[in-house]
N, C-alpha and C positions, 0 to 999 in steps of 0.2 A: 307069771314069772318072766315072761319073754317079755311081754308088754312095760314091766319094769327097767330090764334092762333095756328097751330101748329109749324110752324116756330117760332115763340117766346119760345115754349116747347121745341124745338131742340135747341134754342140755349142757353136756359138756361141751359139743361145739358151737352152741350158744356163746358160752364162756369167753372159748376159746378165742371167739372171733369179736367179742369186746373189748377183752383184753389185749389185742392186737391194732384195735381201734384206738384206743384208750394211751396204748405206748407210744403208739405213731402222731398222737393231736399234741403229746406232751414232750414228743422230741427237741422242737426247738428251743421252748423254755429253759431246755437244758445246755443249750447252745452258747460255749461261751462267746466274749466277744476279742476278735484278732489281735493282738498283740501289736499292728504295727504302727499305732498311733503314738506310745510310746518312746521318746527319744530312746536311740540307742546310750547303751551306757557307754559304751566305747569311744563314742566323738568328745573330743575337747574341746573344752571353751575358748570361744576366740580371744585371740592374744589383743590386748587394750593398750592403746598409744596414748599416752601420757601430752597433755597440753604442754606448750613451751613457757615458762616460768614466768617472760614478760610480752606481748603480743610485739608480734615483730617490727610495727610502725612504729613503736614507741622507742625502740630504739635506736640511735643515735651515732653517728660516724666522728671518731673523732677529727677536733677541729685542726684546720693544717694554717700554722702560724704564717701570714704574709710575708712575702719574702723585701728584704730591704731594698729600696728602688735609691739610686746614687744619685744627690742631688749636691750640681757642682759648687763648690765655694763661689760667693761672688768677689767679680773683682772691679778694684777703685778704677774707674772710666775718667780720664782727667774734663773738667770741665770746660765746656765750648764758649771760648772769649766772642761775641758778636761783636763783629766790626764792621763798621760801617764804609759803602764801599765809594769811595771818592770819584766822581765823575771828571773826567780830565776835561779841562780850560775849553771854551771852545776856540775855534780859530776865527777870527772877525776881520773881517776886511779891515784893508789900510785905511788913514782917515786922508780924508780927499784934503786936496792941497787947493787954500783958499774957500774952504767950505763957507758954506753961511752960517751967520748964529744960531740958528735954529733951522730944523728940520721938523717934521711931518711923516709921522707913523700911521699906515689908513688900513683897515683891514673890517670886515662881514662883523657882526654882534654874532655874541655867543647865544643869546635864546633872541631867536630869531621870531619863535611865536609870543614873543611877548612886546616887539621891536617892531617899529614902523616899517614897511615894507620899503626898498627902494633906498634906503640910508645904511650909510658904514658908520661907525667910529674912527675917529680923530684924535692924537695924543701930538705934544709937540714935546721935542729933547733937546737939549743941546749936544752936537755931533762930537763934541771936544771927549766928553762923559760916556754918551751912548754910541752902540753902532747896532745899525738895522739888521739881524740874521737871520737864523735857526735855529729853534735849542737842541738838545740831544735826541728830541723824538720828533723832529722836523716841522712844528710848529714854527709861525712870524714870531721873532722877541725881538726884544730890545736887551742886548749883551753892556756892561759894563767896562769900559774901558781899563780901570785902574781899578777895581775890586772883582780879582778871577772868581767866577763862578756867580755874581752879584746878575741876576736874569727875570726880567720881564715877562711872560709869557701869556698868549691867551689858554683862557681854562673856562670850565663848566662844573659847576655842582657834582658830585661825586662821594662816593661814602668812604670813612677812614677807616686804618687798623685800630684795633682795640687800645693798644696803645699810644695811641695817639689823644689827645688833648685839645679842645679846641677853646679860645676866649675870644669874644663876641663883643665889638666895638662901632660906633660909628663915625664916618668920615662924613662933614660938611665943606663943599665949597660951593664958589658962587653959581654953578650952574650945576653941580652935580651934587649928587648923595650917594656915597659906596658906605653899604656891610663889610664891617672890615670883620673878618676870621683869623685868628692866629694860632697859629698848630705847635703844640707843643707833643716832644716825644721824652720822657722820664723828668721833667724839668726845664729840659732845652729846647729853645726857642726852633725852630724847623723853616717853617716856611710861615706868608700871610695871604690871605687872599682879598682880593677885593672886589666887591660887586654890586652894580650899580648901573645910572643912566644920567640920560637927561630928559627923560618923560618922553624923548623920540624913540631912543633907543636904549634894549639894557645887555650888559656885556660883561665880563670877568678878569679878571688877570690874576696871576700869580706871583711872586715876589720869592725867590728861593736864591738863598745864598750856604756859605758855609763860613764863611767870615768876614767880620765886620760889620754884623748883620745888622744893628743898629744905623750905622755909616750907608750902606746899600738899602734899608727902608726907606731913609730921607730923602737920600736923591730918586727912590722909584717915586711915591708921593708927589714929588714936584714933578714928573710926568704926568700922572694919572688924575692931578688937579687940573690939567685944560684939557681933559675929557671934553668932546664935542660931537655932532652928530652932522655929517654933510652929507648932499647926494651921490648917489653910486656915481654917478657920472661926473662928478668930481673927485672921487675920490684916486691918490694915486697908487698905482699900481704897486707891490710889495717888488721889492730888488729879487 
């Protein structure tokens, strides 16, 4: 009897202690799991900003109209008469009392490297007609006596205004040949030139009048035909 009851006391704590076993291996199983991964219900949803209806580059300033700039009436400018500006008369020595018939104008060639070295040109006038001076830019001329402003002058090759016109002629006489040029400016006759030699020497003149200009060609002509070429050391001295 006793040895019963104690086999029943052993094996109640047997039992006991598997079951003790047994609750503690299957505790965690039971374990639930933390709650805090769950969003809270509490928090609100972030508040959402709405795109702007047209993206802001795209739109556009309005445009600001140009303002009026004063631009003055023009006014009538009366039109500029060109006049032509008259050179006054030059003053010419008195004509010598008992002169001779003819005189003797001597003076250096104009292209000097085309001209024998050591020789002037020779022109003879009659004193009655011509007088030996200076023209307005202090050149030797040969002045006109009775047609004011009718002038001889030495000249050189030179280029004209646009407006100016030139017709191309030749002079033969017995020792000489001149290129005759005649300048025209809108139709009217202006000035001549002339230029030439005697195969010693070659030289130029000019012929400028302002009237009578036909009348003052002729008698320059009959100077500039005994064109001649002497030695410096004959030649005379200009007044």
């Amino acid at each position: 009897m006793f040895r019963r009851i104690l086999f029943i006391l052993s094996l109640s704590l047997v039992l006991t202690a598997c079951g003790g076993a047994a609750a503690a291996t299957q505790a965690p199983a039971a374990t639930q799991a933390p709650a805090a991964t769950e969003a809270p219900a509490a928090t609100e949803a972030p508040t959402v900003i709405e795109a702007p209806a047209q993206p802001l580059a795209a739109q556009t300033l309005p445009t600001l109209e140009p303002s009026e700039t004063f631009t003055p009436a023009p006014t009538n400018t009366p039109a500029i008469t060109q006049t032509e500006t008259q050179l006054p008369p030059l003053e010419l020595p008195t004509e010598a009392t008992n002169a001779p018939a003819k005189m003797v104008w001597d003076g250096m060639p104009t292209y000097l490297g085309d001209s024998t070295p050591g020789y002037a040109f020779r022109v003879t006038y009659d004193p009655d007609l011509w007088a030996a001076t200076v023209d307005q830019f202090g050149f030797p001329s040969l002045a006109h006596r009775k047609i004011p402003n009718c002038i001889i002058s030495v000249t050189s090759g030179r280029g004209m205004p646009a407006n100016i016109t030139m017709e191309h002629d030749v002079l033969y006489t017995d020792n000489v040949t001149f290129d005759v040029a005649t300048a025209y400016e809108n139709g009217v006759k202006k000035f001549v030139t002339y230029t030439g030699g005697d195969k010693t020497i070659i030289t130029a003149f000019e012929v400028s009048f302002q009237d009578q200009a036909d009348t003052c060609i002729t008698d320059a002509v009959a100077v500039l035909s005994t064109l001649k070429s002497v030695p410096v050391s004959q030649a005379t001295p200009p007044p």
